[in-house]
C-alpha positions in Angstrom: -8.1 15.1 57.8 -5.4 17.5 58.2 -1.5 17.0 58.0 0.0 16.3 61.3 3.1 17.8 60.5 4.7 20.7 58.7 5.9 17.8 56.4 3.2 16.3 55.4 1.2 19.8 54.4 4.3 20.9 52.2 4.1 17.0 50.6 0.7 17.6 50.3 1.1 20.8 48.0 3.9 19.8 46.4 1.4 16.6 44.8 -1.7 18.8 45.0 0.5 21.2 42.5 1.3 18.2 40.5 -2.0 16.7 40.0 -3.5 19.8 39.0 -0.7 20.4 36.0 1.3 23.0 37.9 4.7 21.5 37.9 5.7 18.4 36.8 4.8 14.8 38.2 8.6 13.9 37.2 9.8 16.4 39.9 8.3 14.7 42.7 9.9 12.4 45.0 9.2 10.6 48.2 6.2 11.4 50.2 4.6 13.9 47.6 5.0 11.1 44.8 3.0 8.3 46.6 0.5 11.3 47.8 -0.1 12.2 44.1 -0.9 8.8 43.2 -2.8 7.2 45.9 -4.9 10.2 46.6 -8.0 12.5 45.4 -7.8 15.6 44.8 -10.1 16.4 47.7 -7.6 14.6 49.8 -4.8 16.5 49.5 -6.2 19.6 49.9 -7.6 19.0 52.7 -4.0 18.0 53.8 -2.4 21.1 52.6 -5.0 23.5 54.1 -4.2 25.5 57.0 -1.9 26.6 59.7 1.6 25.2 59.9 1.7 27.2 63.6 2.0 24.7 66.4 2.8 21.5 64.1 6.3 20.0 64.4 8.6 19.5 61.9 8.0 16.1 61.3 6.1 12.9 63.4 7.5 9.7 64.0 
């Protein structure tokens, strides 16, 4: 399942990142802290793949 928004791909990488050792889990906040704990691996990259063209900012 994709991100809906430009958001929630850049939360997405931002725990994808974290979980596999490439910055810090202690510099995580918000979104990309829940994301990093509640979810697989798989998950988030498929959340963090592809195109941000088209997606808005941020959904309600």
């Amino acid at each position: 399942m994709p991100a809906r928004s430009k958001a929630q791909q850049k939360a997405a990488g931002a725990a994808l990142s974290a979980r596999r050792g490439e910055m810090p889990k202690s510099k995580l906040k918000g979104a990309s802290k829940e994301m990093a704990e509640s979810m697989t691996e798989k998950q988030l990259e498929d959340f963090a793949r592809g195109s941000t063209k088209g997606k808005p900012d941020h959904v309600d």
